[in-house]
N, C-alpha and C positions, 0 to 999 in steps of 0.2 A: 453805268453813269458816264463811262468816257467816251460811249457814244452819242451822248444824248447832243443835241443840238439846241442849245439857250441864246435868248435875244432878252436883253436889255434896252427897254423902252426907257429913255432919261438913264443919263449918265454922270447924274452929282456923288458925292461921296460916298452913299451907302450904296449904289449901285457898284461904283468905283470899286469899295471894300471888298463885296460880295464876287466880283469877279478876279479881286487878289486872291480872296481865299480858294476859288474853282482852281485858277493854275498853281496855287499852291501845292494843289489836291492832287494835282498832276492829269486834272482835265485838257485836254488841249486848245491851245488857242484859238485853233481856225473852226473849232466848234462854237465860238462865243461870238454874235455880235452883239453891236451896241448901236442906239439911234439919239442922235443928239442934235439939235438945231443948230449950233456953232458947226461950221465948216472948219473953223481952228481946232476947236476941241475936239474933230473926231480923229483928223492929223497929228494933234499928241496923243491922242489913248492908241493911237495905232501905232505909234511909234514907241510910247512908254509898257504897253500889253501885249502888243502883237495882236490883238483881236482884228475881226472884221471889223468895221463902222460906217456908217449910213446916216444923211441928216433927213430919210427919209424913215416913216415910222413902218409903213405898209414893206417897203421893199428889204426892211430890217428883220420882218416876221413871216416872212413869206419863206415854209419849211421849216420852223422851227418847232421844236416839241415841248419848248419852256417858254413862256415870255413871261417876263418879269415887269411889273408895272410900277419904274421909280419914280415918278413926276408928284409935282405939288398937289396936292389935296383940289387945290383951289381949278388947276385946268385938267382933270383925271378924268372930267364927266364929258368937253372937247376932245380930250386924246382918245377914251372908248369910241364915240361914236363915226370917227374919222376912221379908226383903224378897224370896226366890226365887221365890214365887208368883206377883207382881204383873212380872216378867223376862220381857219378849216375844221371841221370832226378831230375829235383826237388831243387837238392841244393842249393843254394845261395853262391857265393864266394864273401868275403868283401876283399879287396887287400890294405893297409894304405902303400903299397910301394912306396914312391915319384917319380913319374915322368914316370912311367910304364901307358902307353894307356889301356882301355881296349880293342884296337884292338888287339893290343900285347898278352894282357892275356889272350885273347879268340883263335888267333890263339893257342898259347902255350898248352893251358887247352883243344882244343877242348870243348869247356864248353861257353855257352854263357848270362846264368843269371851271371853278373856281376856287381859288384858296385865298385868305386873306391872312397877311403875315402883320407883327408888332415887334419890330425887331428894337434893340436899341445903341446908344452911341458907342460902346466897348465893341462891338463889333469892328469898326474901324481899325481895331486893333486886333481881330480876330478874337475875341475875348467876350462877346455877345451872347446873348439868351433872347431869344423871338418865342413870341407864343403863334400858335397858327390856327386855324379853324378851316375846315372842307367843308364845301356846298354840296349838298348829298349826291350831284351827277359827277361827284371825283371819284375816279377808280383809286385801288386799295394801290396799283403800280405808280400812280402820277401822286399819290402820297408821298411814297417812300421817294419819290424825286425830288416834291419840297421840300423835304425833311433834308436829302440830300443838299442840297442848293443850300440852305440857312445855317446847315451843319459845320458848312466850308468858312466860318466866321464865328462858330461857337457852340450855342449846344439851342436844341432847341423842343418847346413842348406842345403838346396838340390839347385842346380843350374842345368838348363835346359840343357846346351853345355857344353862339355868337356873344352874345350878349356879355359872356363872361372874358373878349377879349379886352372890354372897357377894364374889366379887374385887372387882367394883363399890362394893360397902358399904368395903370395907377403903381402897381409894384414894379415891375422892371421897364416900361416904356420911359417913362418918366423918373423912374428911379436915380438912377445915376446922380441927376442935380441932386438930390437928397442927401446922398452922401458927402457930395460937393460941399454943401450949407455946413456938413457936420464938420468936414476938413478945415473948412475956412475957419467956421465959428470956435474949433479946437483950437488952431494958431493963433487967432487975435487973445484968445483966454491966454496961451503959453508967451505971448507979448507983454499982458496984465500983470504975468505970475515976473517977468524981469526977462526973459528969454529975448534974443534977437531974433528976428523975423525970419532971418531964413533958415536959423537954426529950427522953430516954432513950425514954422510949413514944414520943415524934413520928417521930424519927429510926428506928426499929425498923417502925413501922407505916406509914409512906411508902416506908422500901427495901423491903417484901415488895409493898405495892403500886405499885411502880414498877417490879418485876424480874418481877411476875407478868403486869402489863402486857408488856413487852417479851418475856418467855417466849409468850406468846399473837400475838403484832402482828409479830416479826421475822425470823419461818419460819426461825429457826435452832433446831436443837434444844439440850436444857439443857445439852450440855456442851460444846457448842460457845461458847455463851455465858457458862458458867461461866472456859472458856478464854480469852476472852478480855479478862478481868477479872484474868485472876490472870497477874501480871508475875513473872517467875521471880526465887525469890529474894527476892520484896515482901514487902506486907504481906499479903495476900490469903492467897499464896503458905505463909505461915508458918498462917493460921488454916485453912485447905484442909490444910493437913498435921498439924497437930493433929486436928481432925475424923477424920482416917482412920486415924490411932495409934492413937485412943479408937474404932475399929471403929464408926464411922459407919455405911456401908449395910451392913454383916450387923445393926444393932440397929434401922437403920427396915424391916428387910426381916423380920425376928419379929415386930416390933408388927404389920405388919399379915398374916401369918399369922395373928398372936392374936387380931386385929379377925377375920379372913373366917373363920378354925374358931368361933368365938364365934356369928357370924350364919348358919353351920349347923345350930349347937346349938339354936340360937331355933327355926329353922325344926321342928327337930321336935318342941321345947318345945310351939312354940304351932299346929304346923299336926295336931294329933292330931286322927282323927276324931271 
């Protein structure tokens, strides 16, 4: 891995992220670059990372054995076909573009080792979970490189079919807001109940990171742990039974239906030839 040579196509913040977590890693610098159209912004990543940087895409990927595709959904299908010429044997393309097939990225690229990542926002913090999918002409080596790369920000899982990276999108792509709605909507109740506001956010935003802790660290699963919080009859006990009156998991279980038919619909919004 610390010899590997990675190029970062688009250098917004989950790019940004993923290349904190490489030198974290103790990859080295002058193995990473980065291609960014600001002529300013490649001047501070080179000063704030030490990376190479290039506002050129072609002269950015030229010898590299990773490229990473972080640009918008929206110009990803312009950036493939500008940069497919200069695509040697051998490379691996990682693509974190939401909702782009790699049918799309491989006609586009002529390029067909391809992996398509779903990473999400805790990553910025190195605290991420990405799902990933390999197009059947990825070697079993240029795997364990993705794996490596998205590792460097968190933890990360391989799913056999495409299709099921829209499931991906729906729980942890989009996830995170989720929690967000439940943190908020805990402190404005703890405002209702008499509490002041930032005491209400503190208390709301420690228990989901104290239980999401303990959900990850105490190899029990959620409901087992949920069980054993809720004393029969408490108080837990009375807000667990409420939640389930007001049809709790049948309405988180449509939301994210709604989120994974949604990031189908993208994909064939944005993956037209």
């Amino acid at each position: 891995m610390n010899t590997l040579r990675i190029t970062f196509v688009g250098a917004g913040n989950m790019a940004t992220s993923l290349i904190g977590g490489l030198l974290a890693k103790n990859i080295p610098a002058e193995n990473i670059h980065a291609s960014e159209p600001s002529a300013e912004r490649c001047k501070q990543l080179q000063q704030d990372l030490g990376i190479h940087t290039h506002t050129d895409n072609t002269a950015a990927c030229t010898n590299a054995d990773v490229i990473v595709l972080a640009v918008k959904p929206q110009v990803i299908r312009e950036v493939c076909q500008a940069l497919a010429p200069a695509l040697q044997p051998g490379q691996l393309v990682i693509s974190i573009a939401a909702g782009i097939t790699c049918d799309s990225l491989q006609q586009w690229l002529k390029h067909q080792a391809v992996v398509r990542c779903m990473p999400n926002t805790p990553a910025l913090l190195q605290q991420g979970i990405s799902g990933l999918f390999a197009a059947p002409a990825v070697s079993d080596q240029q795997r364990a490189q993705a794996s490596a790369i998205l590792n460097a920000v968190g933890d990360s899982v391989w799913v056999g079919q495409e299709q099921l990276l829209d499931a991906v999108t729906a729980v942890s792509g989009s996830g995170p807001a989720y929690f967000f709605l439940l943190i908020e909507t805990m402190a404005e109740a703890g405002v209702k109940l008499g509490l002041d506001a930032a005491t209400a956010t503190q208390l709301a935003q420690k228990t989901a990171l104290g239980a999401a802790y303990m959900a990850c660290q105490s190899g029990a699963d959620a409901a087992t742990l949920r069980a054993r919080v809720t004393s029969p009859q408490g108080t837990t006990d009375a807000a667990i039974r409420s939640f389930e009156a007001d049809g709790f998991r049948p309405m988180v279980q449509r939301a994210l239906q709604a989120a994974a038919d949604r990031s189908a619909e993208l994909a064939k919004e944005l993956g037209e030839h």
